[in-house]
RODO-2510 file (C-alpha; in nm, 4 decimals, decimal comma):
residues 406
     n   res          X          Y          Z
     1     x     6,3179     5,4244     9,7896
     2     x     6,4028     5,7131     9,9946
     3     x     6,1179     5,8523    10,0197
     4     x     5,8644     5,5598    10,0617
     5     x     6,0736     5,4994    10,3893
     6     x     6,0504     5,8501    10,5657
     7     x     5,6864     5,8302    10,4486
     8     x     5,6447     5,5057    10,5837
     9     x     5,8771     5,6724    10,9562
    10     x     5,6191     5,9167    10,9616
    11     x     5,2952     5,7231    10,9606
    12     x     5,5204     5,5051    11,2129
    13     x     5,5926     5,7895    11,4374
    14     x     5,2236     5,9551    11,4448
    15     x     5,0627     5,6005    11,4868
    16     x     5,2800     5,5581    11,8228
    17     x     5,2021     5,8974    11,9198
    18     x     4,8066     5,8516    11,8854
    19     x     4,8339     5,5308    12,0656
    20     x     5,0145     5,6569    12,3647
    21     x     4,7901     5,9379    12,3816
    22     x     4,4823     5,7735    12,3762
    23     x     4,5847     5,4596    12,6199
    24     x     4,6874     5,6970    12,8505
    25     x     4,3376     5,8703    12,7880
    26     x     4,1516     5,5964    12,8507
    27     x     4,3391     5,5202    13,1854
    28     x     4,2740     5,8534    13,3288
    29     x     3,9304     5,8444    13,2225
    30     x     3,8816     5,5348    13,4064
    31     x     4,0777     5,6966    13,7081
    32     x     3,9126     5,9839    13,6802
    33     x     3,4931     5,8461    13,6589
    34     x     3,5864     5,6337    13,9509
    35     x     3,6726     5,9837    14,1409
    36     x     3,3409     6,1175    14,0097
    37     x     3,1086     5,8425    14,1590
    38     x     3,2636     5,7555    14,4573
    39     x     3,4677     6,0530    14,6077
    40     x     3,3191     6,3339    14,4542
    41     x     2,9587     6,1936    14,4695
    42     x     2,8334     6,2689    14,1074
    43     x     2,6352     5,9884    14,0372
    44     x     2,4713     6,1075    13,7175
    45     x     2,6172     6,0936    13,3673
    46     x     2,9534     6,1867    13,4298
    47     x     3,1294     5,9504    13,5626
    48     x     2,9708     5,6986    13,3261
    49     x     3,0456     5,9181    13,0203
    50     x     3,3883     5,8540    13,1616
    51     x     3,3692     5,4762    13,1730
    52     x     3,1828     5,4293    12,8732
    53     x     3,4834     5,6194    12,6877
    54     x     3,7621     5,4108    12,8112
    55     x     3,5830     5,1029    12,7095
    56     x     3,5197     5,1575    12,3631
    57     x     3,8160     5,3520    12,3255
    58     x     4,0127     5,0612    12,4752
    59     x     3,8412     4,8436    12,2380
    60     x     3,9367     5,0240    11,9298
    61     x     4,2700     5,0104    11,9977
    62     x     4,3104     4,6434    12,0560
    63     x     4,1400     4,5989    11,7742
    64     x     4,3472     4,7898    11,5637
    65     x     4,6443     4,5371    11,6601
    66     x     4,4181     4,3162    11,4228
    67     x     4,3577     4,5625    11,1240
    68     x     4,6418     4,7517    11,1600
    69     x     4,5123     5,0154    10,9531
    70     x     4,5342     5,3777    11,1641
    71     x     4,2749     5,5790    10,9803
    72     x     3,9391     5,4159    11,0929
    73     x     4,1007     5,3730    11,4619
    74     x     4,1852     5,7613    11,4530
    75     x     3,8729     5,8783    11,3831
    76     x     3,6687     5,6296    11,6000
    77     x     3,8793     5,7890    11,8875
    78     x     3,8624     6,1374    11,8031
    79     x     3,4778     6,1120    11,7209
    80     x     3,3825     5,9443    12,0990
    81     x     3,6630     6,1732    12,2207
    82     x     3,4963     6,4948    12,0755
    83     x     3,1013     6,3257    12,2085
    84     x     3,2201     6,2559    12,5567
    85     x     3,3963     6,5891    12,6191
    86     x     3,1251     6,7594    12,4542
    87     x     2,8346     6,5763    12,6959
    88     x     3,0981     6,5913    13,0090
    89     x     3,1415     6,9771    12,9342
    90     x     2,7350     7,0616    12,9076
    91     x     2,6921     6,8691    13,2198
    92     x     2,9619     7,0342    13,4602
    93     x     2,8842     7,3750    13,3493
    94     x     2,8488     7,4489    13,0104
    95     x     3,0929     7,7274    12,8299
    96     x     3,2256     7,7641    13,2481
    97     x     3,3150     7,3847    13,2738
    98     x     3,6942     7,3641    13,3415
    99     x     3,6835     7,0550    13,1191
   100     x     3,5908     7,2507    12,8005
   101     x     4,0013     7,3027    12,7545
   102     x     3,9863     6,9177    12,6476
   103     x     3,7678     6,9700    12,3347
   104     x     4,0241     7,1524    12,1524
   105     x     4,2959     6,8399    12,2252
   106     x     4,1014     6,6553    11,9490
   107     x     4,1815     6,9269    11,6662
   108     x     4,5203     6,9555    11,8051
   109     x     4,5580     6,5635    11,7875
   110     x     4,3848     6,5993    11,4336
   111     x     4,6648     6,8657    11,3029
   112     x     4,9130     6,5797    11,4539
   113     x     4,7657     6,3178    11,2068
   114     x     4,6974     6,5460    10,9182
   115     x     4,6356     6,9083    10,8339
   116     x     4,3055     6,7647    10,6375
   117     x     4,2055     6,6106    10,9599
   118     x     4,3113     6,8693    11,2106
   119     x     4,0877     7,1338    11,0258
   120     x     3,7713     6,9425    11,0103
   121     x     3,7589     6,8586    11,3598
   122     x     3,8444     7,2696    11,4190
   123     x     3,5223     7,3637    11,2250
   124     x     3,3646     7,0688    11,3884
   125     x     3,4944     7,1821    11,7750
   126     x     3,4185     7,5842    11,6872
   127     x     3,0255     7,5121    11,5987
   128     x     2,9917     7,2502    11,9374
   129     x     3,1499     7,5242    12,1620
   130     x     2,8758     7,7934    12,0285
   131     x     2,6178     7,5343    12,0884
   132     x     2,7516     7,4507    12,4238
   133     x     2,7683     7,8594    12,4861
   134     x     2,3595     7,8418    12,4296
   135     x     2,3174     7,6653    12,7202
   136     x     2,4081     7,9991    12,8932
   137     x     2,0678     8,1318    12,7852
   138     x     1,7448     8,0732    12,9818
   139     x     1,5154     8,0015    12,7183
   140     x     1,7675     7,7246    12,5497
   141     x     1,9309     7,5583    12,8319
   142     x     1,8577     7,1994    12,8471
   143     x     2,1130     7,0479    13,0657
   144     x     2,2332     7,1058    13,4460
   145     x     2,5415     7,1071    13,6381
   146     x     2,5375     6,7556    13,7726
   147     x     2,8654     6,8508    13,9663
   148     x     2,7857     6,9113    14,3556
   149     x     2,8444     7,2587    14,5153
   150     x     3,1081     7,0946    14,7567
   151     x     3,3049     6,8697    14,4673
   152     x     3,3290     7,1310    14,2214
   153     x     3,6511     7,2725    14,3591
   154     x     3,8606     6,9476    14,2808
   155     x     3,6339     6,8555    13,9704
   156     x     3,7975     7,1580    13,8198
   157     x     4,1812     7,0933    13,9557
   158     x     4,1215     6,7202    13,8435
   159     x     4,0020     6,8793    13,4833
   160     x     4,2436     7,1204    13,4105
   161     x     4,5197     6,8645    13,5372
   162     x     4,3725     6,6025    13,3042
   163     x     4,4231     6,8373    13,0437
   164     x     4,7415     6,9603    13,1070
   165     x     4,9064     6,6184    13,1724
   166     x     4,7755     6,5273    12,8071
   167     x     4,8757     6,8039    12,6311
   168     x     5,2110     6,8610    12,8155
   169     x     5,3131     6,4973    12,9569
   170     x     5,2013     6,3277    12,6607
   171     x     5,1829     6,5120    12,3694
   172     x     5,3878     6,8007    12,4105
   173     x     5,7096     6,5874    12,5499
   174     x     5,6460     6,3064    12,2631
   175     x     5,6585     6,6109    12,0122
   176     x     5,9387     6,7915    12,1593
   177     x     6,1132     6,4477    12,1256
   178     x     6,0290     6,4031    11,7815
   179     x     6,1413     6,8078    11,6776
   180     x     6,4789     6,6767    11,8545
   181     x     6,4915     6,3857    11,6242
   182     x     6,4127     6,5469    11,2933
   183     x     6,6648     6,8361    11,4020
   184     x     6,9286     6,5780    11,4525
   185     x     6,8595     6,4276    11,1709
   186     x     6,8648     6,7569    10,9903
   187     x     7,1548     6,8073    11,0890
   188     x     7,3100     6,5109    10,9761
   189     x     7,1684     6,5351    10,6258
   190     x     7,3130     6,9081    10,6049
   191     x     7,6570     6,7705    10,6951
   192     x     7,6265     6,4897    10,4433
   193     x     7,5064     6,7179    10,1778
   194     x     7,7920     6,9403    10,2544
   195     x     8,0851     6,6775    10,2551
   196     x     7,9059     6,5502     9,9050
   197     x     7,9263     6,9507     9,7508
   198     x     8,2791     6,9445     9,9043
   199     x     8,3576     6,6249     9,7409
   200     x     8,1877     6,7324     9,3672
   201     x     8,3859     7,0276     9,3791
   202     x     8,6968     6,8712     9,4422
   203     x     8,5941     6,6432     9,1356
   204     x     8,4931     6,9359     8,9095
   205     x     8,8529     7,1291     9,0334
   206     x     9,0372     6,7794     8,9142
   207     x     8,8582     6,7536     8,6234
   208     x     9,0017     7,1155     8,5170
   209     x     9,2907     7,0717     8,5846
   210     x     9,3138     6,7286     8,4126
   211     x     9,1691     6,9204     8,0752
   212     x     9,4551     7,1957     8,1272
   213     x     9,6956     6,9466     8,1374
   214     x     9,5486     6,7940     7,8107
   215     x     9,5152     7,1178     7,6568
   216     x     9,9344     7,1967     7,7507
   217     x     9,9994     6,8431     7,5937
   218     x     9,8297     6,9449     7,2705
   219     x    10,0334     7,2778     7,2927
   220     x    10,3641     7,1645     7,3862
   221     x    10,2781     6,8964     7,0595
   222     x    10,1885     7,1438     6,8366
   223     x    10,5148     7,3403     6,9066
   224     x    10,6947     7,0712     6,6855
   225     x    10,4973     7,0975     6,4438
   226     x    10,5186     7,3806     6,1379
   227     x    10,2483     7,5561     6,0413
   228     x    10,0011     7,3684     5,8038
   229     x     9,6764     7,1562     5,9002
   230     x     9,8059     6,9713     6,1561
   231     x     9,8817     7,2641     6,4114
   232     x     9,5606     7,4076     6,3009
   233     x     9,4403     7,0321     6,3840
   234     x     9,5504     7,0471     6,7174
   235     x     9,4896     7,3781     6,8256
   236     x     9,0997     7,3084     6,7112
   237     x     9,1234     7,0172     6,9456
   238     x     9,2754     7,2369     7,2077
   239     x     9,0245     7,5273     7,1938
   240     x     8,7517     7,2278     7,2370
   241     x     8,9407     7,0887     7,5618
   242     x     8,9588     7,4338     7,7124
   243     x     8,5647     7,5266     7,6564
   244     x     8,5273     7,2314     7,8532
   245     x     8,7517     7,2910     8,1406
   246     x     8,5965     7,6403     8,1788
   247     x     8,2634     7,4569     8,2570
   248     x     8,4267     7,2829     8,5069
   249     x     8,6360     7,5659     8,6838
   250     x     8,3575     7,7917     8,6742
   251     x     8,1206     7,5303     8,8504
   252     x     8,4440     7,4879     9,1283
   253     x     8,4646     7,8612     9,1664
   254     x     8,1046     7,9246     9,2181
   255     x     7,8138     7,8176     9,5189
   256     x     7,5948     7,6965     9,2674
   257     x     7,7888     7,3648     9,1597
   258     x     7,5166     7,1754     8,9035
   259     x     7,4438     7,5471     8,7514
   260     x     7,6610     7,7709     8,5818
   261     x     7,6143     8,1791     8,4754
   262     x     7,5976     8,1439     8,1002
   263     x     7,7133     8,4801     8,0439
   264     x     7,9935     8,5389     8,2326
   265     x     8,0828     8,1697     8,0463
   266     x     8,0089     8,2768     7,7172
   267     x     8,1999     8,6154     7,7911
   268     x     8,5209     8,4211     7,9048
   269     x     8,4878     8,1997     7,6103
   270     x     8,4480     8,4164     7,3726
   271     x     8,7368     8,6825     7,4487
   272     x     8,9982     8,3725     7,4926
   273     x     8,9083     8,2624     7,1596
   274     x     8,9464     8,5989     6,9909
   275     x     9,2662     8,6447     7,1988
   276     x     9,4108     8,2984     7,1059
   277     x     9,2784     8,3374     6,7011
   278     x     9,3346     8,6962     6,6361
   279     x     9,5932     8,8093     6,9113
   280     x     9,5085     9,0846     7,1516
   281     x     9,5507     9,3581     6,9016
   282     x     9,2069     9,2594     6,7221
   283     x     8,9523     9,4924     6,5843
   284     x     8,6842     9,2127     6,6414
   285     x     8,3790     9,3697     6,8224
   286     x     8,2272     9,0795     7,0298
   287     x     7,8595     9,1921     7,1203
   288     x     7,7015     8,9564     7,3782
   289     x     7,2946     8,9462     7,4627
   290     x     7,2354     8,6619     7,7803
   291     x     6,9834     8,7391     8,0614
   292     x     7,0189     8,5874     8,3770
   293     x     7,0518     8,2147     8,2496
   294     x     7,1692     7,9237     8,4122
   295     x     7,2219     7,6036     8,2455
   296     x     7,3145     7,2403     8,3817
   297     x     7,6321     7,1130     8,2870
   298     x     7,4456     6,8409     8,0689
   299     x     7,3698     7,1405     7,8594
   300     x     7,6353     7,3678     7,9413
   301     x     7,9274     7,1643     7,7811
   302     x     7,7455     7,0805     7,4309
   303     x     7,6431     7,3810     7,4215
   304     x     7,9930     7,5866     7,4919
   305     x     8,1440     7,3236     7,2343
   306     x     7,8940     7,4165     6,9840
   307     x     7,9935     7,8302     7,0449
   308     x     8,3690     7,7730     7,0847
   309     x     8,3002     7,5837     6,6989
   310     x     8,0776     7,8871     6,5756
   311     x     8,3438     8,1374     6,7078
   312     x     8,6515     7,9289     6,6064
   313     x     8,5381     7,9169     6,2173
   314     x     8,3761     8,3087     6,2132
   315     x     8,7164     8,3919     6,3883
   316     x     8,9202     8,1822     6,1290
   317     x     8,7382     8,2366     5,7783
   318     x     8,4496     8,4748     5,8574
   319     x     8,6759     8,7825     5,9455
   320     x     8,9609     8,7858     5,7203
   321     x     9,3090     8,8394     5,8739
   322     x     9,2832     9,1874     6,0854
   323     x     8,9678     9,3387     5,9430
   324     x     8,6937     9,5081     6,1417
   325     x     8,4559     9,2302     6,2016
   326     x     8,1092     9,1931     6,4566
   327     x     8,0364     8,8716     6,6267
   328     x     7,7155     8,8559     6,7980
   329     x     7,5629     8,6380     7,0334
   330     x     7,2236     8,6193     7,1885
   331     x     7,0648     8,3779     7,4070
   332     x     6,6876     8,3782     7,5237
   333     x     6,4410     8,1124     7,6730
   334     x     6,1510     8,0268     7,4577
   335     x     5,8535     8,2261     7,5673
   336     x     5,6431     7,9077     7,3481
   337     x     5,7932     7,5669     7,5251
   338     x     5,9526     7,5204     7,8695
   339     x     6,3051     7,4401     7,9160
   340     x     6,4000     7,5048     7,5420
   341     x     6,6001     7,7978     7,4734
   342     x     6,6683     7,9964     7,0762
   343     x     7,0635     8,0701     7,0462
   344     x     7,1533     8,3317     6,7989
   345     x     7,5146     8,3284     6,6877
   346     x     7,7266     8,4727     6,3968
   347     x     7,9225     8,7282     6,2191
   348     x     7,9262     8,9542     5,9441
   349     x     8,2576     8,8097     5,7598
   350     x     8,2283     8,6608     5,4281
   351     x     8,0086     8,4053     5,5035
   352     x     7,9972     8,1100     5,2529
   353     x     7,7330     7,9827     4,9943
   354     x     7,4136     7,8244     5,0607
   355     x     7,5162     7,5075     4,8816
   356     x     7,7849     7,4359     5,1404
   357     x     7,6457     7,2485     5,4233
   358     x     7,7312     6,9557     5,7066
   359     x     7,6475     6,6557     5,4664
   360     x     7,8797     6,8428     5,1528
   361     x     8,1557     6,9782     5,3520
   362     x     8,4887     6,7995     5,5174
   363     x     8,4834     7,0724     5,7565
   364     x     8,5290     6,8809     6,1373
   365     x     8,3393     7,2426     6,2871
   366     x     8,0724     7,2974     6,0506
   367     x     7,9462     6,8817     6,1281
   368     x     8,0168     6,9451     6,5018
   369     x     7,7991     7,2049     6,4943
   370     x     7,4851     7,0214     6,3609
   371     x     7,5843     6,7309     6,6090
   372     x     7,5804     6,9156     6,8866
   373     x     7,2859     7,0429     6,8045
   374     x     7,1413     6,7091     6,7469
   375     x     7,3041     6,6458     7,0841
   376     x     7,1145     6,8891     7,2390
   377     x     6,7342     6,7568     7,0830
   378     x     6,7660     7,1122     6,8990
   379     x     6,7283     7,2440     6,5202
   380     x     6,9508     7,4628     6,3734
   381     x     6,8927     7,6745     6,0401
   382     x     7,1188     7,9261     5,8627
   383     x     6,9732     8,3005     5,8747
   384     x     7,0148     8,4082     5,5430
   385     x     6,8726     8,7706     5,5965
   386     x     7,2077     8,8801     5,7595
   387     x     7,5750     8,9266     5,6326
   388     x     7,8199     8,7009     5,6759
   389     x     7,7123     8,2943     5,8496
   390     x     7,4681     8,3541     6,0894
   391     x     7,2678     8,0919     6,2954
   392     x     6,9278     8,0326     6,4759
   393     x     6,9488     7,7581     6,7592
   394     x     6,6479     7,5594     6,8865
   395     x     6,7638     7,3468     7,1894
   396     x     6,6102     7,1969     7,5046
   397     x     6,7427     7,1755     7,8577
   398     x     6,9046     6,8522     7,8765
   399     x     6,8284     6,6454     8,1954
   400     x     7,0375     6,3048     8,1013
   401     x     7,3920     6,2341     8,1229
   402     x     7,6374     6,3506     7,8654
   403     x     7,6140     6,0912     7,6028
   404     x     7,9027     6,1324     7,3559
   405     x     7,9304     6,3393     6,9664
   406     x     7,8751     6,1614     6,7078
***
């Protein structure tokens, strides 16, 4: 999976960091309590705070080669880490010790492993420095400066260099390296995931276009044919081709290409149908209520199928030849369960009678209806308070692919 292997690049990545860092710790500590004893002539606990660092923290690191598990060796390190700076600092001069600036390496090195980590050794570092800072008052001190007069000079340049070879050399370089890295790879992904929107566009575009054509087949058909079910046959089936196309050419058109504006859809929809049914002198008053709603096109194309049927039968046999007539749609999400939205749709033609339904009828729109709704894990029921065929529309979101009417 994709993202059990970046996971697993991660831990990878970190795990080499912390080992570099601390190997290389270790050798300078080494390096450095050898300066200590014999150049610098400190001959008490210092230099062997040093030495008795790099040994253990050589130790746990070989024997992580055995256990391979990073945790355990982490916090071994940072914990003798955060003891030996702490007793190195009290001993070379307290809260004025040049080597002070390597306590805070071991939160920095915990916000490297894990923002957990990083903030617990922060708290942990914060309290030791204010203990440390006692050691300024009289009353409280009980350590020295174990660092000569004469060596103190080049104990502090050997410090602060110490320091800033870790946190620059080491650290900072790996981690500039590794920002270079994810940027590239970045990068790469953005370019990938723009080909790939490129590419779904192209397939939405063709997809159109392949419906239009389908749609100008059933026209040019139904041309040769008089008027009597037939045509009315085929320009059902071309209404239905065309509500589908416009899902596709409005997800081309747009940024957006798995959402669409159900509005502007709807709107679209709605005065084509009116146009193509009733001609453009109509006195049909389409009233449209859709908030800011964006829909998947697993949902979108049910969905506009089940409103081109709803429109196509109010327009045909709800509103009577060129009568005044109201369709009204509204659309709202379900303040009660998330991702399920109520769809109100109807007119006030002549409606029909209660005993007509989807199991007694041979209408092909009224049944399309119900199985789109069925389609789209919804309930429908008639609202009977209202002139003319109204409808209240219980669906959910649908996440799947587009599994066929039945």
């Amino acid at each position: 999976m994709p993202g059990f292997t970046i996971d697993k690049e991660r831990l990878q990545d970190k795990t080499k960091l912390f080992l570099r860092v601390n190997y290389t710790t270790s050798i300078i500590s080494l390096l450095f309590g050898a300066l200590c004893y014999f150049f610098l002539n400190i001959t008490q606990v210092i230099p062997f705070v040093f030495l008795a660092f790099a040994a253990l923290n050589l130790i746990n690191l070989l024997y992580f080669r055995v256990h391979k598990i990073i945790l355990p060796t982490f916090n071994f390190s940072s914990i003798i880490g955060l003891i030996a700076a702490v007793v190195i600092t009290v001993y070379s001069g307290g809260i004025n010790s040049p080597f002070i600036f390597m306590i805070p390496l071991i939160a920095f090195g915990g916000f490297i492993y894990s923002t957990r980590y990083g903030r617990i050794y922060l708290n942990i570092i914060i309290l030791l420095i204010l203990l440390i800072f006692t050691q300024t008052i009289p009353e409280l001190r009980i350590t020295e400066n174990y660092v000569p007069e004469a060596s103190r000079p080049i104990f502090s340049l050997v410090s602060v260099l110490f320091s800033v070879f870790i946190l620059g050399n080491t650290l900072g370089k790996t981690l500039l390296k590794t920002y270079n890295a994810m940027y590239s790879s970045k990068k790469a992904l953005y370019l990938q995931v723009h080909e790939k929107e490129n590419l779904l566009k192209e397939v939405h575009h063709r997809v159109k276009n392949n419906l239009q054509t389908v749609s100008s087949l059933l026209s040019l058909q139904s041309r040769n044919i008089d008027n009597g079910p037939m045509k009315g046959l085929l320009k059902g089936t071309q209404n239905r081709v065309i509500a589908m196309a416009m899902v596709h050419e409005m997800l081309y058109m747009r940024n957006d290409i798995s959402h669409i504006e159900y509005k502007s859809y709807v709107q679209e929809l709605g005065e084509y149908l009116i146009r193509s049914i009733k001609g453009n002198d109509n006195h049909v008053d389409f009233k449209i209520d859709i908030p800011d709603i964006k829909l998947g096109i697993d949902t979108a194309i049910p969905l506009g199928l089940l409103i081109n049927e709803a429109l196509t039968n109010a327009l045909k046999y709800g509103i009577e030849g060129d009568k005044e007539g109201i369709i009204s749609i509204k659309l709202q999400e379900d303040t009660e369960q998330k991702n399920c939205y109520i769809l109100e749709i109807g007119d006030n033609g002549v409606g029909f009678p209660e005993t007509v339904n989807y199991k007694t009828t041979k209408s092909l729109g009224l049944k399309l209806i119900h199985n789109l709704t069925r389609q789209l894990k919804g309930t429908i029921t008639r609202d009977m308070t209202k002139k003319g065929t109204n409808y209240i529309i219980k669906f959910h979101e649908i996440k799947q692919q587009l599994s066929p009417v039945a």
